[in-house]
N, C-alpha and C positions, 0 to 999 in steps of 0.2 A: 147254404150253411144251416145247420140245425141248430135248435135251440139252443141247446145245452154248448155249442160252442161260438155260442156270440161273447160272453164273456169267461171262456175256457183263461185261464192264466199264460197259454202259450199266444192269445189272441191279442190280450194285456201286456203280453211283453212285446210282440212284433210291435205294438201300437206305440211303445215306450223308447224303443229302438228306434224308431222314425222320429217320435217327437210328435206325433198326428194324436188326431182324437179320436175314440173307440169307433164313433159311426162311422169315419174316413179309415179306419184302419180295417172294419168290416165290408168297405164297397169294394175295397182294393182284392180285396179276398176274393170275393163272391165274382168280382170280373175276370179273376187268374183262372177260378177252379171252369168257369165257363169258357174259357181259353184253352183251356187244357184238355178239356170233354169234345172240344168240334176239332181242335189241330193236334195235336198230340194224346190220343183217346188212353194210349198206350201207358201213359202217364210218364213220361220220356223229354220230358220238358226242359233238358238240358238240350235238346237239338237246334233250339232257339238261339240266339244269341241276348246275350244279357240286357239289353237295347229293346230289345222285342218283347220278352216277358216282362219289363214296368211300362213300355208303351201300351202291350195288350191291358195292362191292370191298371191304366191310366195314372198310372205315379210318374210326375214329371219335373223328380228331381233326379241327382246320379242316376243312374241305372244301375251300378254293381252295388253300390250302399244297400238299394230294394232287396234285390236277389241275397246280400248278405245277410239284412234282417230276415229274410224269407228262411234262411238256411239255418241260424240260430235260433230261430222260435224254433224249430223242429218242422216246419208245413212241408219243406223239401229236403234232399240231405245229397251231397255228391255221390256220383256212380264211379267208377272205371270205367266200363263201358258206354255208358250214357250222358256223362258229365256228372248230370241234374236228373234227380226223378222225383216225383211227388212222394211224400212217405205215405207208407201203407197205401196207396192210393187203388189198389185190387181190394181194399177192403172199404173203401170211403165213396167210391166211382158211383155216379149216377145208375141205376138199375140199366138204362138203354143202353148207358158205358158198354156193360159187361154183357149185354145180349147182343150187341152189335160186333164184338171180338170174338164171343163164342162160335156166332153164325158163321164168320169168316174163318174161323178155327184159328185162331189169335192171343195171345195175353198177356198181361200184362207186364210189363216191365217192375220187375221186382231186387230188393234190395241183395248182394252176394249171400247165399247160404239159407236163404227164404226159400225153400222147393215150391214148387208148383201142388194145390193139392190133388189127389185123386178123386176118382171119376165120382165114387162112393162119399165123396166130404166137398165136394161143390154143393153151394146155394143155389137153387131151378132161378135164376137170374133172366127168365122169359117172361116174369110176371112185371106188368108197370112200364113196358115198354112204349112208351107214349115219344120217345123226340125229343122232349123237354131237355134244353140244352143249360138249365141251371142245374148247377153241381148243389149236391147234397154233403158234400164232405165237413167231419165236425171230427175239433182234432179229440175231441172226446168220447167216439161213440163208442167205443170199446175201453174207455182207460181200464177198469176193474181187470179186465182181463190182458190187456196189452200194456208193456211198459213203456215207457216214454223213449223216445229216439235216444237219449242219453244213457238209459240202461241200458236197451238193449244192444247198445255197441260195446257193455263193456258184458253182459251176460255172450254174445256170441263169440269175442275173442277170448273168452274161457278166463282169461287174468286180470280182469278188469283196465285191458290194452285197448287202444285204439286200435277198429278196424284197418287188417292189411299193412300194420306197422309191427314192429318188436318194442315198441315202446311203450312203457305203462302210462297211463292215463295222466293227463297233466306234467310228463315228463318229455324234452325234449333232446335229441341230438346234440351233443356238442357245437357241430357244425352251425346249428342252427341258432342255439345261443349267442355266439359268438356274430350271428348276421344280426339278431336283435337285438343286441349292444350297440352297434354299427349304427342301427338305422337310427334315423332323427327324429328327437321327440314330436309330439302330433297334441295338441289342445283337442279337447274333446272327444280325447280315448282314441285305440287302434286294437282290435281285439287281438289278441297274440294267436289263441288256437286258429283264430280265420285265416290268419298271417300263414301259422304252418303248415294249416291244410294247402293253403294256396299252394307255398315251399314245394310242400311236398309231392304236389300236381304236374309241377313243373320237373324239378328232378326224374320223379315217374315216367314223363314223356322226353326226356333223352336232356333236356338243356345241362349247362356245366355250371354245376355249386360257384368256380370260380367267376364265372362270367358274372351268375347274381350277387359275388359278394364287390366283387368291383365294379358293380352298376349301383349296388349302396352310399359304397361310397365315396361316389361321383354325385348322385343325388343329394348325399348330408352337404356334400362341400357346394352345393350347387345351394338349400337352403340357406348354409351359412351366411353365402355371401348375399345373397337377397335378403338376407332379414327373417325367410320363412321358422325358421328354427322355434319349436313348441307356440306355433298358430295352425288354426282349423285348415291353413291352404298346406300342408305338406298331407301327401296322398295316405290314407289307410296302406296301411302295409300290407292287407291282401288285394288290394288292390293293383300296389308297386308290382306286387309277385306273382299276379294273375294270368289269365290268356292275352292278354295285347302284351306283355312285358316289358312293362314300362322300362325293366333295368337294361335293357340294351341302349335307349338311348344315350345320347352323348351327353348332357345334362352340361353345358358347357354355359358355365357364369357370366351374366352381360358385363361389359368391362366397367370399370369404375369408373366416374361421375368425375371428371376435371375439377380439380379442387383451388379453389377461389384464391387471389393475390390478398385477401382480407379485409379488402378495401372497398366501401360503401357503391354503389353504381352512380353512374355519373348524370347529375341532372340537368334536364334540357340548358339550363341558362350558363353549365360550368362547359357542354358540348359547343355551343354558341361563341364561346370566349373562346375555346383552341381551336374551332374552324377558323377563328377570327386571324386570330394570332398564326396559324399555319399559313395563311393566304395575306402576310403584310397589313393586314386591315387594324388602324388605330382602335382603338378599344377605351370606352368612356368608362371609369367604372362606376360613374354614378350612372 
């Protein structure tokens, strides 16, 4: 990571969204983008499973919670094709990155509507080819001239819409609405757009609105009755909506807790006097 993005504000946020400290939120970095450069050079890092990209970055809490912070700093952003790719990562990539995909005639995995450039506007990316499998990526090397993942998706859907949606930015589906009503509050935040990216991932790949809105809420009545209702243990809701889909579960309530005659439990010496008493046996009571 370069200098200039050890304390980039997108560095500052991923660190803030974890709850970790800048140095711990810098090593996490630096061990993804080096993960990224030896197994997925392509920068295609959604081929992983969400378990493997915080194992490889050594964060060893949730695994989707990591990938989520990863995805709202801006470091990664979802594909169609890909899941997961690194952003800009054709412009960020270790020099060997890009001399070892040109050799093979290869390249990068880039975001929808991002062309490839031509032969005449490629950088001679031959130079510095050394192996060095530490990533150079800084989510700042270009800010001046490149906008942030958050513009740029609203500069390439022309309307300031979310990519691949008809939807204007920060506006959601009816449908959708209507599931995040549904769903059960969560202590300590559930970010909505993650929620609807997730939503809308799943939709995308064939599952039925109906199936996810009656796995909601089967889960809220599954909260209820456990007590979970607005505490840290009810799921992130892109989480709920994710690739394992939590909402197919049956979410079925352990039974209720046999409720007491009201009456005090019975102590050794009152147990002693009706075994007494059951079995003929005279009974002193002094």
């Amino acid at each position: 990571m370069k200098l200039d993005g050890l304390d980039h504000p997108k560095t500052l946020d991923f660190a803030a969204r974890l709850d970790i400290s800048l140095p711990q939120a810098i090593g996490h970095l630096e061990l993804l983008w080096a993960f990224v450069a030896q197994k997925t050079p392509h920068g295609n890092v959604g081929k992983w499973a969400d378990g493997a990209i915080a194992r490889a970055s050594h964060w060893t809490g949730e695994p989707t919670a990591f990938v989520t912070a990863l995805c709202e700093a801006g470091f990664i952003e979802e594909h169609d094709e890909f899941r997961l790719i690194v952003h800009d990562w054709h412009e960020h990539a270790p020099r060997w990155v890009a001399s070892k995909l040109s050799r093979a005639g290869q390249d990068f995995c880039r975001p929808a509507g991002c062309e490839t450039p031509d032969e005449d506007g490629k950088e001679d990316s031959s130079e510095d080819d050394t192996g060095d499998s530490s990533g150079d990526y800084s989510p700042d090397s270009s800010a001046e001239s490149k906008p942030s993942l958050a513009k740029s998706s609203q500069t390439k859907s022309g309307q300031g819409k979310l990519p691949g949606s008809g939807e204007p930015k920060d506006e959601y589906p009816p449908e959708f609405e209507q599931l995040w009503a549904d769903y059960p509050p969560r202590a300590g935040g559930s970010p909505k757009k993650s929620a609807f990216k997730a939503w809308k991932a799943r939709i995308k790949a064939g599952a039925d609105p109906q199936a996810i809105a009656d796995g909601v809420a089967r889960y809220a009545r599954f909260c209820a009755v456990t007590g979970k209702l607005g505490t840290e243990y009810v799921k992130q809701a892109s989480t709920f909506f994710g690739p394992d889909e939590h909402y197919l579960n049956d979410w079925t309530p352990p039974p209720p807790k046999a409720v007491g005659s009201g009456r005090p439990p019975e102590t050794p010496r009152e147990r002693a006097i009706r075994m007494a008493g059951e079995r003929g046996i005279p009974h002193d009571p002094k």
